[in-house]
MIDOSE-1310 file (N, C-alpha, C; in nm, 2 decimals, decimal comma, always signed):
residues 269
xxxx	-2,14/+3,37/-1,25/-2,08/+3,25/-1,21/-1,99/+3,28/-1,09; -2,01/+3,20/-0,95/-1,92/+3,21/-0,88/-1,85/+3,12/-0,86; -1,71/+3,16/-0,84/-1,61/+3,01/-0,77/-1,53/+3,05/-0,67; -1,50/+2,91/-0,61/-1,42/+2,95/-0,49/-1,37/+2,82/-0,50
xxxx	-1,20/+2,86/-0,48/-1,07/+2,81/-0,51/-1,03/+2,82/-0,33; -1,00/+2,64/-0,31/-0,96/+2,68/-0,14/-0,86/+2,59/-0,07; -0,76/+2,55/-0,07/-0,73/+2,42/-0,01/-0,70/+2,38/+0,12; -0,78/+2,30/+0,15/-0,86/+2,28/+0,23/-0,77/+2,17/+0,35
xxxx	-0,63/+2,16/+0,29/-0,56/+2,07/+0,44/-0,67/+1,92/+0,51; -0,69/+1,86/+0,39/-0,75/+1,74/+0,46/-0,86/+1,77/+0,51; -0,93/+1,91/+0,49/-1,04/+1,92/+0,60/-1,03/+1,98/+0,77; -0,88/+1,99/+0,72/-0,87/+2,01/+0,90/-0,82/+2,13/+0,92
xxxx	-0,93/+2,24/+1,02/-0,92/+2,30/+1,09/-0,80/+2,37/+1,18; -0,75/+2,48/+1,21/-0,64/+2,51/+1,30/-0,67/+2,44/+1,42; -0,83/+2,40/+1,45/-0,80/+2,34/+1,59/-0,81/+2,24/+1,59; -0,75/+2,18/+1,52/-0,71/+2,02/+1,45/-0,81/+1,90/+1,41
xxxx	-0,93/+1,94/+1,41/-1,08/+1,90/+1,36/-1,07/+1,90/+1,19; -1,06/+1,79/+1,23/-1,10/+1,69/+1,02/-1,25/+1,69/+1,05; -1,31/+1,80/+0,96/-1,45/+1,79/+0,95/-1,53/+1,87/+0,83; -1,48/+1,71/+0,72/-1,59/+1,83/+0,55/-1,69/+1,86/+0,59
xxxx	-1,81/+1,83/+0,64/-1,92/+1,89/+0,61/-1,92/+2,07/+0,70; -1,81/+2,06/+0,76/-1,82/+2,16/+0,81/-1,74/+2,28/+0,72; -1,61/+2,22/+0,62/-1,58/+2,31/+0,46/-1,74/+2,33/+0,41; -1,75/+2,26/+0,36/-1,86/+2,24/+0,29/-1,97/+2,36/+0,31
xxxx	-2,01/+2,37/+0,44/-2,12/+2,47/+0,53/-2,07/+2,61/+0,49; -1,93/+2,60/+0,54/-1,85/+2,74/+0,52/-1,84/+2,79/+0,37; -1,82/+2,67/+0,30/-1,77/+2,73/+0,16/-1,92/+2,79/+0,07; -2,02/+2,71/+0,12/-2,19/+2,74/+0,04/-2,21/+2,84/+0,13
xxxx	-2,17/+2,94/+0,26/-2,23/+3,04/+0,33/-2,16/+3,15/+0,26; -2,02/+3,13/+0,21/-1,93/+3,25/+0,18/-1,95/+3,28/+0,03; -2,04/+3,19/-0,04/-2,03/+3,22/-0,16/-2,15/+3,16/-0,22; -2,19/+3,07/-0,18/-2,32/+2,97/-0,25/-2,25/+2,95/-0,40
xxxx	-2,11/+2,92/-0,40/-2,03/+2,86/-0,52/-2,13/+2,80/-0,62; -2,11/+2,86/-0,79/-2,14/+2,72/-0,88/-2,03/+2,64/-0,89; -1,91/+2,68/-0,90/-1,81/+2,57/-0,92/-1,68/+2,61/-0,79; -1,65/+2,44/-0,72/-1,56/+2,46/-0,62/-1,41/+2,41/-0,66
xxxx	-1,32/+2,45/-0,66/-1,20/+2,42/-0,67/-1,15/+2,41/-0,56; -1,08/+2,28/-0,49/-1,06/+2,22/-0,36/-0,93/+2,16/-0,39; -0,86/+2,20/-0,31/-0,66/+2,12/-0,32/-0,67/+2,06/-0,22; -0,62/+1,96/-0,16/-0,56/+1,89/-0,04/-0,68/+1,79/+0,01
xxxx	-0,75/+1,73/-0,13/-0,86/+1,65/-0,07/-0,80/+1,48/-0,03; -0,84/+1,42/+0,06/-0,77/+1,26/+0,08/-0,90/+1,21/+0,11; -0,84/+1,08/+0,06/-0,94/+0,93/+0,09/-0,83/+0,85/+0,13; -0,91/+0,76/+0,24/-0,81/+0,65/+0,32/-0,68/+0,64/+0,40
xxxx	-0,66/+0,82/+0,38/-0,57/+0,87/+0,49/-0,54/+0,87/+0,63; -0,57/+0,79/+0,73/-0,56/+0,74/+0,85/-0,43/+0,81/+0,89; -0,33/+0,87/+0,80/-0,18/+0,91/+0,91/-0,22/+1,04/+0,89; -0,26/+1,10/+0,80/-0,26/+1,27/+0,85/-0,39/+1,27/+0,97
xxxx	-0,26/+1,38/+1,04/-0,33/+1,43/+1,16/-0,49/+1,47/+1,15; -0,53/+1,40/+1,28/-0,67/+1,42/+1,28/-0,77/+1,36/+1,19; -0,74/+1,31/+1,09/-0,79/+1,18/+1,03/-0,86/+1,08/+1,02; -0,90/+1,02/+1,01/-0,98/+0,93/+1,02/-0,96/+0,78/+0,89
xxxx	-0,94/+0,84/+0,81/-0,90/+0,78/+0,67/-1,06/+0,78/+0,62; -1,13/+0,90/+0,64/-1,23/+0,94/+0,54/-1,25/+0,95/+0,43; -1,34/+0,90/+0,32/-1,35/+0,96/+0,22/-1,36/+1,09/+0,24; -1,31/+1,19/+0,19/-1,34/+1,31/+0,18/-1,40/+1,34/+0,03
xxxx	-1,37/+1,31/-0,04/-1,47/+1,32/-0,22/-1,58/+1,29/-0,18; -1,64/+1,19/-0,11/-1,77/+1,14/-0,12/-1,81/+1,24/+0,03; -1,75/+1,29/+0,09/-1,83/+1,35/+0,21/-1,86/+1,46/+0,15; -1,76/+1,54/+0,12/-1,78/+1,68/+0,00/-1,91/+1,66/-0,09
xxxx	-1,92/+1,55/-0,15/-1,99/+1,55/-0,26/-2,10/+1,56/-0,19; -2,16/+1,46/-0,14/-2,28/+1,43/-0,05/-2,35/+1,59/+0,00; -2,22/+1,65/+0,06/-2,29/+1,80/+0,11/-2,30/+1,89/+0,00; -2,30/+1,86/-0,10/-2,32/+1,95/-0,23/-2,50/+1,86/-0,35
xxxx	-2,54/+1,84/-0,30/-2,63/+1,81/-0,36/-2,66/+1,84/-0,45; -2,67/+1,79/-0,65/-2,72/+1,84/-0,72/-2,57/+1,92/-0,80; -2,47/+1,87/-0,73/-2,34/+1,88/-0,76/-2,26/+1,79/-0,89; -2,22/+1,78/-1,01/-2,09/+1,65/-1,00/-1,97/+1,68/-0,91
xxxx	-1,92/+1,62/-0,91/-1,79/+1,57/-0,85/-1,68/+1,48/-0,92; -1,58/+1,60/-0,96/-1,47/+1,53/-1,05/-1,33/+1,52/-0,98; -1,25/+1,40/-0,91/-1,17/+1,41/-0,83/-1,00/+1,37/-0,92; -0,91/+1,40/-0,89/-0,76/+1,37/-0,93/-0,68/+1,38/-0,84
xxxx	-0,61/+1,28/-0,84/-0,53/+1,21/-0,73/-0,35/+1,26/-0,83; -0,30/+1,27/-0,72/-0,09/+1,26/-0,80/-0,05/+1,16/-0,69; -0,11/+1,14/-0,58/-0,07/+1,06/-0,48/-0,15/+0,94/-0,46; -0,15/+0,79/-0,51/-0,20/+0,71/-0,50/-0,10/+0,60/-0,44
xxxx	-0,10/+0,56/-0,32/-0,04/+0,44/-0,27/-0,13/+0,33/-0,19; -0,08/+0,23/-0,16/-0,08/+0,11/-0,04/-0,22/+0,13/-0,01; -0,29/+0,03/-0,04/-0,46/+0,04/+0,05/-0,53/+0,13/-0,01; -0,45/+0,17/-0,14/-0,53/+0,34/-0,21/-0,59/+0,44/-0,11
xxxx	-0,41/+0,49/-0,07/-0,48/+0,62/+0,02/-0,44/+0,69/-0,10; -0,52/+0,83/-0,11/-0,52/+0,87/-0,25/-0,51/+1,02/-0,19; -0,48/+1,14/-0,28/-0,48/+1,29/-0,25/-0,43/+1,37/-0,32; -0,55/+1,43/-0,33/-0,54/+1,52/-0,47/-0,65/+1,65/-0,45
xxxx	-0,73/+1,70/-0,61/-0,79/+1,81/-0,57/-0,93/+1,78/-0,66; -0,99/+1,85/-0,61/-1,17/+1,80/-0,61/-1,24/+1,93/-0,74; -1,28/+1,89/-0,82/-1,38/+1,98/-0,86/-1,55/+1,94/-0,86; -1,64/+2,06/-0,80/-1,71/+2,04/-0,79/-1,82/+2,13/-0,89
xxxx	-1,91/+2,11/-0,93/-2,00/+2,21/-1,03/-2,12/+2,17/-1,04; -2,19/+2,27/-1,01/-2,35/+2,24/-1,03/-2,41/+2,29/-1,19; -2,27/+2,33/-1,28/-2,32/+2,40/-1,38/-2,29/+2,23/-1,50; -2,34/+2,25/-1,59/-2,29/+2,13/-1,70/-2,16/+2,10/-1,69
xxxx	-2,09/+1,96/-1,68/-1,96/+1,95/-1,74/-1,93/+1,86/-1,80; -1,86/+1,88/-1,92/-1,82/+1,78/-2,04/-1,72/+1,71/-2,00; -1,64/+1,74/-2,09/-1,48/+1,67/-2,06/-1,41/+1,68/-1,96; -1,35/+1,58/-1,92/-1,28/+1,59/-1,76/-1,15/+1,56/-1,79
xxxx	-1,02/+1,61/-1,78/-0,89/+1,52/-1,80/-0,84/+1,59/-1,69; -0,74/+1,46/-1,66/-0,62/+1,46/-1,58/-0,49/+1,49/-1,56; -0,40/+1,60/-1,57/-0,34/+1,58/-1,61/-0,18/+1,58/-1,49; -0,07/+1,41/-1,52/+0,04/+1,45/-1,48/+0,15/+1,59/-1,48
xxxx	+0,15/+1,61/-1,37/+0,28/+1,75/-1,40/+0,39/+1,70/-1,35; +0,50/+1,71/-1,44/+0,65/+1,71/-1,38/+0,68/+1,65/-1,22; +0,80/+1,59/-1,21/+0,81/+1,52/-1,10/+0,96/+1,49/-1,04; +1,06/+1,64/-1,12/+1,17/+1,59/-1,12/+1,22/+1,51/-0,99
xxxx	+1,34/+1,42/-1,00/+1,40/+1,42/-0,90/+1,49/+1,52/-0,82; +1,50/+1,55/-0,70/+1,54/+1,61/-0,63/+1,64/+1,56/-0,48; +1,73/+1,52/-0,49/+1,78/+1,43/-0,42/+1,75/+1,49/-0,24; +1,72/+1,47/-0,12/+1,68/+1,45/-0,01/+1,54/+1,59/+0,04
xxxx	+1,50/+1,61/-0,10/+1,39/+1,75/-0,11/+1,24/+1,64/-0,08; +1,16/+1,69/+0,03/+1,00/+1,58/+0,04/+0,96/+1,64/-0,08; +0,84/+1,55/-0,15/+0,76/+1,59/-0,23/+0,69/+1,50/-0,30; +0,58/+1,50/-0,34/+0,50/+1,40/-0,38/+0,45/+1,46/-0,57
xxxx	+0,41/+1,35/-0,63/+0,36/+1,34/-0,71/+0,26/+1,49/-0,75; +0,22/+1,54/-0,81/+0,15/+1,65/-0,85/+0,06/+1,64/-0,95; -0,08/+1,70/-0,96/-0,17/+1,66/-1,11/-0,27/+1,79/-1,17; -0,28/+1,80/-1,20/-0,38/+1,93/-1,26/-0,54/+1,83/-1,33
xxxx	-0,64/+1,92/-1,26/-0,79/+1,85/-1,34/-0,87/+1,94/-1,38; -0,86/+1,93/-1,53/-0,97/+2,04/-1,58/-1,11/+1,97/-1,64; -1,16/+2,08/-1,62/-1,30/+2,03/-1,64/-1,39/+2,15/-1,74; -1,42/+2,10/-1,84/-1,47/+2,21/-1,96/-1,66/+2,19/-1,90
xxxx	-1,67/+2,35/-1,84/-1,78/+2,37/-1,77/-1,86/+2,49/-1,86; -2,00/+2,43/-1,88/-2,13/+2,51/-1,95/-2,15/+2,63/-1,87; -2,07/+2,73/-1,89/-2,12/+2,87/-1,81/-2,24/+2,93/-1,91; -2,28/+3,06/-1,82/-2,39/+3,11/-1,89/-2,36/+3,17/-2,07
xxxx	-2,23/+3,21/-2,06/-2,17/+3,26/-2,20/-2,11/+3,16/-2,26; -2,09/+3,05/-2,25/-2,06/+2,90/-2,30/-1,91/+2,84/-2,24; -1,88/+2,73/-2,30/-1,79/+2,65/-2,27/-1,70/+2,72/-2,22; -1,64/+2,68/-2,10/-1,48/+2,72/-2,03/-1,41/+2,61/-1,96
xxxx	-1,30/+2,65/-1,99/-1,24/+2,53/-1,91/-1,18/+2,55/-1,75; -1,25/+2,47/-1,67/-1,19/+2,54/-1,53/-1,08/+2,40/-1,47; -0,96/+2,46/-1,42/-0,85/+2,37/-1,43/-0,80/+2,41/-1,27; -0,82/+2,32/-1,16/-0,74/+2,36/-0,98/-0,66/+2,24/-1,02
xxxx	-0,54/+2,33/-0,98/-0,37/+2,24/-0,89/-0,34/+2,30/-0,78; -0,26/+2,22/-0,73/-0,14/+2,23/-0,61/+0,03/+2,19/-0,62; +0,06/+2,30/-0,63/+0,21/+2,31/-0,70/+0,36/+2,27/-0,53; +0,43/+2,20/-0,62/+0,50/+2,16/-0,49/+0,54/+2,28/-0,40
xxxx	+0,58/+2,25/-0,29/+0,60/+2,33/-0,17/+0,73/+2,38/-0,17; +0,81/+2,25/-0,14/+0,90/+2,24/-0,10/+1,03/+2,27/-0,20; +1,00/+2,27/-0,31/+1,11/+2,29/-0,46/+1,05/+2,38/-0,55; +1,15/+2,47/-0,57/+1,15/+2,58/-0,69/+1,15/+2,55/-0,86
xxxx	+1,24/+2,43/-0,81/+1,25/+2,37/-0,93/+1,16/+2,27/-0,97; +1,11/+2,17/-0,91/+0,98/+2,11/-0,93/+0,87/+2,22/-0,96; +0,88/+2,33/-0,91/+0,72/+2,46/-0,96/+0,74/+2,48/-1,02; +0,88/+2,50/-1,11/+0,89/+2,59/-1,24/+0,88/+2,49/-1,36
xxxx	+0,90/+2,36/-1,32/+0,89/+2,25/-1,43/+0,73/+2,24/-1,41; +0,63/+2,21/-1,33/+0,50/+2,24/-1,31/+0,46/+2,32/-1,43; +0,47/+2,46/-1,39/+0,42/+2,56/-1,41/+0,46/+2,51/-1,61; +0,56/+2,55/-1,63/+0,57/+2,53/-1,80/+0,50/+2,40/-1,85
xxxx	+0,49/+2,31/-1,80/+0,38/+2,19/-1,81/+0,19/+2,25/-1,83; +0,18/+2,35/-1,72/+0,04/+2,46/-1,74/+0,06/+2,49/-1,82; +0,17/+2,58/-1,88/+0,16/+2,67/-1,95/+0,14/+2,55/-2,10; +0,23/+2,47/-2,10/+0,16/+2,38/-2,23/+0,04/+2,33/-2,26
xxxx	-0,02/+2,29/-2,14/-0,18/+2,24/-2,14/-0,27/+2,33/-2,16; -0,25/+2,50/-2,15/-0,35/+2,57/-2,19/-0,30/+2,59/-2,39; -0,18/+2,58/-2,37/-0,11/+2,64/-2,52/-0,23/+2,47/-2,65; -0,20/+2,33/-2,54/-0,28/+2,24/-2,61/-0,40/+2,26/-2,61
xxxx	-0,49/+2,37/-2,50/-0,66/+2,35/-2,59/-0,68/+2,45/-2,64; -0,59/+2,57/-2,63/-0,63/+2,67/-2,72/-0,61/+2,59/-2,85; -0,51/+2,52/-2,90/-0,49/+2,48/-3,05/-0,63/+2,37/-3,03; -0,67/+2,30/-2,99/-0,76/+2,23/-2,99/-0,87/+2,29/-3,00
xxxx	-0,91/+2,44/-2,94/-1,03/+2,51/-2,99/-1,04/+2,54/-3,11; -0,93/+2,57/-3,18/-0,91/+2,64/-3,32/-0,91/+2,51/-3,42; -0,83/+2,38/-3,37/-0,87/+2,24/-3,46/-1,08/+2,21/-3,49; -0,99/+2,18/-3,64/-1,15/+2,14/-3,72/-1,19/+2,04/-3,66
xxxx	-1,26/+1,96/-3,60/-1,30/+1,85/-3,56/-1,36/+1,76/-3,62; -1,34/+1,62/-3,57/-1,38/+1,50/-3,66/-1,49/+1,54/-3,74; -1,54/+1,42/-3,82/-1,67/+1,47/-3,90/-1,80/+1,28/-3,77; -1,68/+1,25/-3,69/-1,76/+1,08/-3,64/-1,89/+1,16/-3,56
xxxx	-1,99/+1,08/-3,60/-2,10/+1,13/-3,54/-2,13/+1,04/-3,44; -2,05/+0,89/-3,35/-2,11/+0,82/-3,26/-2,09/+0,88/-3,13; -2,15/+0,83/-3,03/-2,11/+0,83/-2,91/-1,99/+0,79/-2,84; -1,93/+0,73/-2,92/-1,79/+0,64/-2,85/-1,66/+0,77/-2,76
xxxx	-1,59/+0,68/-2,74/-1,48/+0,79/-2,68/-1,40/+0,88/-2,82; -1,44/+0,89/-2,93/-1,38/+0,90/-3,04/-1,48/+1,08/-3,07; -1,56/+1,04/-3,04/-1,68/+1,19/-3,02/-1,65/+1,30/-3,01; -1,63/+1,41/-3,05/-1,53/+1,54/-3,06/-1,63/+1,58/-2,97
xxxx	-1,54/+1,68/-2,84/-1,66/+1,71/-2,76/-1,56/+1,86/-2,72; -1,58/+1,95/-2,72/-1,57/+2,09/-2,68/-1,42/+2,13/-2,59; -1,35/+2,13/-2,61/-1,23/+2,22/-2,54/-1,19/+2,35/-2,54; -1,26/+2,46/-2,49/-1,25/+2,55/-2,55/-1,10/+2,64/-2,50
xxxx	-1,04/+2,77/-2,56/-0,92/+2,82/-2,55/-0,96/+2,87/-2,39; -1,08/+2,96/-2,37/-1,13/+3,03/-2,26/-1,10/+2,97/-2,11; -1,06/+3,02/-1,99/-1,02/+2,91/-1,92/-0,99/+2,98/-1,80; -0,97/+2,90/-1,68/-0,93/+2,95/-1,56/-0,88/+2,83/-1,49
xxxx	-0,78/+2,91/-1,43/-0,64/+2,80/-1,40/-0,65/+2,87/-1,22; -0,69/+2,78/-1,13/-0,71/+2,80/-1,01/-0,64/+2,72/-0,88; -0,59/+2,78/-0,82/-0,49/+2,69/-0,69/-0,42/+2,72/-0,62; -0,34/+2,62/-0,54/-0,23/+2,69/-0,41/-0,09/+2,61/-0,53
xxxx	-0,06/+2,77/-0,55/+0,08/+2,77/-0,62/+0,24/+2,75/-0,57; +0,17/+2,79/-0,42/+0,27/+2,72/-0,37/+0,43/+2,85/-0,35; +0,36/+2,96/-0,39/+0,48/+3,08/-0,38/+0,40/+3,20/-0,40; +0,51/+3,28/-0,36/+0,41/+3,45/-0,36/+0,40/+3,53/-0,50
xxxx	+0,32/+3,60/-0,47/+0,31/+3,72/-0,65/+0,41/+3,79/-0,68; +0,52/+3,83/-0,62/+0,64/+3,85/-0,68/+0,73/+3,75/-0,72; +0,75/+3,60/-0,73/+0,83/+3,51/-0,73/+0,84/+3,48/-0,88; +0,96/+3,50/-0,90/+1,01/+3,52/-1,08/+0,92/+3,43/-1,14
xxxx	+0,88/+3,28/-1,08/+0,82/+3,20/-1,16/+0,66/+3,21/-1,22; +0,63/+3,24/-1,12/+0,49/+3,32/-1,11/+0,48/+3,41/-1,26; +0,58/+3,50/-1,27/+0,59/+3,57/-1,42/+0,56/+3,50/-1,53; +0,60/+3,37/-1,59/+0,60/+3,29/-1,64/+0,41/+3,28/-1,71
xxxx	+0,36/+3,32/-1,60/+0,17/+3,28/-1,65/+0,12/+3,41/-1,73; +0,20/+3,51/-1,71/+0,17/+3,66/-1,73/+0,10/+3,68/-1,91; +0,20/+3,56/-1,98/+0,12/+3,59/-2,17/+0,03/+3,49/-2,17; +0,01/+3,44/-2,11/-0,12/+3,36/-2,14/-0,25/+3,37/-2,05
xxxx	-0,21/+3,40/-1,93/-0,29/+3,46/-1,83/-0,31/+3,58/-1,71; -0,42/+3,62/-1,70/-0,43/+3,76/-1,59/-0,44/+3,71/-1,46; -0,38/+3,81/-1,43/-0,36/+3,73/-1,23/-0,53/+3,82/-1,20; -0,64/+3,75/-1,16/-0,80/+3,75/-1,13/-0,82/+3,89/-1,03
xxxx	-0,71/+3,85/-0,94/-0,69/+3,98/-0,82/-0,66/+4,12/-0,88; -0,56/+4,11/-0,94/-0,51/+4,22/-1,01/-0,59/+4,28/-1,11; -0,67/+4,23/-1,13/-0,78/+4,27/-1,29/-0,93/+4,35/-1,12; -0,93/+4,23/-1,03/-1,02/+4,35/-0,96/-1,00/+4,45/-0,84
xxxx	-0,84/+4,43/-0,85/-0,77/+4,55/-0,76/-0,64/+4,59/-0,80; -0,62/+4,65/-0,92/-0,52/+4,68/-1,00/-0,42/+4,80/-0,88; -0,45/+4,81/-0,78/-0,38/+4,90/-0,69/-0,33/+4,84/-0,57; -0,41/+4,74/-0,58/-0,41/+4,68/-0,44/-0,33/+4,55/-0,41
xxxx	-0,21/+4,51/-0,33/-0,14/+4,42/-0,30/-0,27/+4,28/-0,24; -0,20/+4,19/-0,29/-0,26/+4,10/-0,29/-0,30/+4,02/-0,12; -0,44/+4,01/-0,10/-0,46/+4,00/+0,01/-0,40/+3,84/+0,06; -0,33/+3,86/+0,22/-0,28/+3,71/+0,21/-0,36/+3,56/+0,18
xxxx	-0,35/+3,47/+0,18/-0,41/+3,32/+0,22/-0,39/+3,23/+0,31; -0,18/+3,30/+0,28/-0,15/+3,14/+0,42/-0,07/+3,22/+0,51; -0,05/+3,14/+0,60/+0,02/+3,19/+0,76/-0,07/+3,27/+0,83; -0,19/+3,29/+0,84/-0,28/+3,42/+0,92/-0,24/+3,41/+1,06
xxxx	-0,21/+3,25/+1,05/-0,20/+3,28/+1,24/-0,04/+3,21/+1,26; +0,05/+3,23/+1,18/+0,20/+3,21/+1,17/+0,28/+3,32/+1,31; +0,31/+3,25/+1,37/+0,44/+3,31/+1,48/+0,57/+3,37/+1,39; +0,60/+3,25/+1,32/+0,74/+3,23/+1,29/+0,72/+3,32/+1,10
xxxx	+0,63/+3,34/+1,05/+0,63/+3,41/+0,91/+0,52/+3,47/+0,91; +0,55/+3,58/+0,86/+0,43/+3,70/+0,81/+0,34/+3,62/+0,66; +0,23/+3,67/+0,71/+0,11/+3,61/+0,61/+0,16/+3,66/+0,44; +0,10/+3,56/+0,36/+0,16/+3,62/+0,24/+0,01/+3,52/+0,13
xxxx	+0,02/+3,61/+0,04/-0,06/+3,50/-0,03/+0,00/+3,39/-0,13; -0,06/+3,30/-0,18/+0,04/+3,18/-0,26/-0,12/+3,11/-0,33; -0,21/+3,18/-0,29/-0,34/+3,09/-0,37/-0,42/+3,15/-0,44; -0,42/+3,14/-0,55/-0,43/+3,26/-0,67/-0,54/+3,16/-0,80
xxxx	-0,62/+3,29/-0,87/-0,71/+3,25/-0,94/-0,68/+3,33/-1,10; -0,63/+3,25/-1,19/-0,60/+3,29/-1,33/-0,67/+3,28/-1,44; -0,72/+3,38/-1,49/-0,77/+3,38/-1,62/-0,72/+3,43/-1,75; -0,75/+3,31/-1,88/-0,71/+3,37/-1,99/-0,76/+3,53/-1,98
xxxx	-0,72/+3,56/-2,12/-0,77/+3,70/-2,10/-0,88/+3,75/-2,19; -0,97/+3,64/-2,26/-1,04/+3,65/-2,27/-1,13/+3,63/-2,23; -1,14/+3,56/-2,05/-1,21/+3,56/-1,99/-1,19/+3,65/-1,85; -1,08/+3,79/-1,85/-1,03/+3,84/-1,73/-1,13/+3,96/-1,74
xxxx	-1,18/+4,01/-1,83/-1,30/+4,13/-1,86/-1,41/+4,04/-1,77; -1,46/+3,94/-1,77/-1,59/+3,90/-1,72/-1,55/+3,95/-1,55; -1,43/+3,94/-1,49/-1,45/+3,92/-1,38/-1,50/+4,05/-1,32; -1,58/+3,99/-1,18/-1,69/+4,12/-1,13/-1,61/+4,19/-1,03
xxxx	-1,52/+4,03/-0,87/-1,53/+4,06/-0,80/-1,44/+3,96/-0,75; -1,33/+3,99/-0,65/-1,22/+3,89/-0,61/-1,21/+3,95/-0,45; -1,24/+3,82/-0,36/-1,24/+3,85/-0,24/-1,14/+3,71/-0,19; -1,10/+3,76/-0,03/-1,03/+3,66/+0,01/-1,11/+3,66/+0,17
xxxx	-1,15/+3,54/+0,20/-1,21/+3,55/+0,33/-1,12/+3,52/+0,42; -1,09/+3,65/+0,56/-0,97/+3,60/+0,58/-1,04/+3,61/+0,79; -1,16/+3,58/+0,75/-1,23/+3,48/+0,88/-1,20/+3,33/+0,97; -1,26/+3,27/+0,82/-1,22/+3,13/+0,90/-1,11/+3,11/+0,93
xxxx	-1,12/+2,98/+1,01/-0,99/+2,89/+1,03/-1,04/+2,80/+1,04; -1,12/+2,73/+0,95/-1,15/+2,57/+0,92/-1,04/+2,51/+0,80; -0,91/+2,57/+0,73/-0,81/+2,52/+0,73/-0,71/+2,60/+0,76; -0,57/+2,55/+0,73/-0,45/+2,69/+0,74/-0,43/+2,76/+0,61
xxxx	-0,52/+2,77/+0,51/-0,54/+2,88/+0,40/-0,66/+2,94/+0,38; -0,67/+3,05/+0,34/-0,82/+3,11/+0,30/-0,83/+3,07/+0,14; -0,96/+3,05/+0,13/-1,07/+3,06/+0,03/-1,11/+3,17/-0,02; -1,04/+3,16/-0,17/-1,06/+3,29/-0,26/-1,20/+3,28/-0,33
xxxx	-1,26/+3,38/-0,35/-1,40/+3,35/-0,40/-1,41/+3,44/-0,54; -1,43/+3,40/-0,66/-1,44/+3,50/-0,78/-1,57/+3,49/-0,82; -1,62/+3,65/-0,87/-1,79/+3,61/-0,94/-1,70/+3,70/-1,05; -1,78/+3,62/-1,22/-1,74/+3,63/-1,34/-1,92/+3,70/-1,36
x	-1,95/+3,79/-1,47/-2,08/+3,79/-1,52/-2,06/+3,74/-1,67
């Protein structure tokens, strides 16, 4: 199974070109992904630069053929410009949930709404749950209320794997359908691999890089072409740990510049 975790800035390029089919091209050349994990997707967005107020879910989708397409929004306003993060999979997927993360107030700090979407996906060794966010930027304290919000949502389907399930045999929304404990938590975190909060994931999950370069400092994602800050990474791929043995192979393509972050790519066997 490969994935690739990438946030993608609206689509737009360093050289200010909003153009998914052109992610899209890049992301199926660097990896021929079965499941894509996408942060910074917008619909109806006309004010970010370079824009258009594109669907971007349906252009993505479209260039993935033979794909679903499971989208979550934290930012929904006026005219429903919407923006959030995209999962995409060509492998089976069951259950899709949404989930709100924390929102404190922060008095004159920017920041928007935040959401985490997992998606319990049929890999070849069974059910997993694969779960991309984008954690605030701009507040420490908004990510660390995030992050313990993750950390509860995996603590809820691990007990949910281990719960006996209904005995209802209809089809309705009532239908006990698969959440398994097994899981990968993928995205732009929004801070570096030393940052106290980041520790926080360490008992419930394996940092993906670290399991396939246990020597090796973590290759950057953002700032590659920063004047003013040295490159650092912040876009990280997590596995429980009984899914951190499967991993084969953790790369960071640090090529493009079809956005201002690179695209992590992980193959699991």
């Amino acid at each position: 199974m490969r994935l690739v975790s990438w946030n993608l800035q609206w689509c737009r390029g360093m050289d200010g070109v909003v153009d998914p089919p052109r992610v899209a091209r890049a992301a199926r050349e660097l990896a021929d992904p079965d499941v894509c994990c996408f942060q910074e997707v917008a619909q109806g967005f006309h004010t970010l630069p370079g824009s258009s107020g594109e669907d971007q879910v349906a252009a993505l989708a479209a260039e993935f053929p033979g794909y679903s397409a499971h989208f979550g929004w934290g930012v929904d306003i006026g005219g429903r410009r919407r923006f959030g993060n995209l999962i995409l999979s060509r492998l089976p997927v069951g259950r899709v949930m949404r989930h709100s993360l924390p929102w404190p107030a922060e008095a004159g700090v920017p920041s928007m709404p935040r959401i985490a979407i997992e998606a319990v996906i049929e890999s070849a060794w069974g059910a997993l749950r694969v779960t991309t966010t984008h954690l605030e930027y701009y507040s420490a304290h908004q990510r660390a209320a995030q992050v313990e919000r993750l950390l509860e949502i995996n603590a809820e389907a691990c007990a949910h794997a281990q719960a006996r399930p209904s005995k209802r045999d209809d089809e309705g929304p009532f239908h006990p359908q698969p959440r398994p404990a097994a899981g990968i938590l993928a995205g732009d975190f929004n801070m570096r691999p030393d940052d106290p909060i980041m520790a926080r994931f360490a008992g419930a999950f394996e940092d993906a890089w670290l399991q396939a370069h246990p020597e090796q400092a973590h290759a950057p994602t953002f700032r590659l072409e920063s004047a003013d800050e040295s490159p650092y990474c912040c876009d990280f791929v997590l596995a429980t740990k009984d899914i951190a043995p499967r991993i084969l192979s953790v790369r960071v393509d640090a090529q493009t510049r079809i956005s201002d972050h690179q695209p992590v790519i992980v193959e699991l066997s």
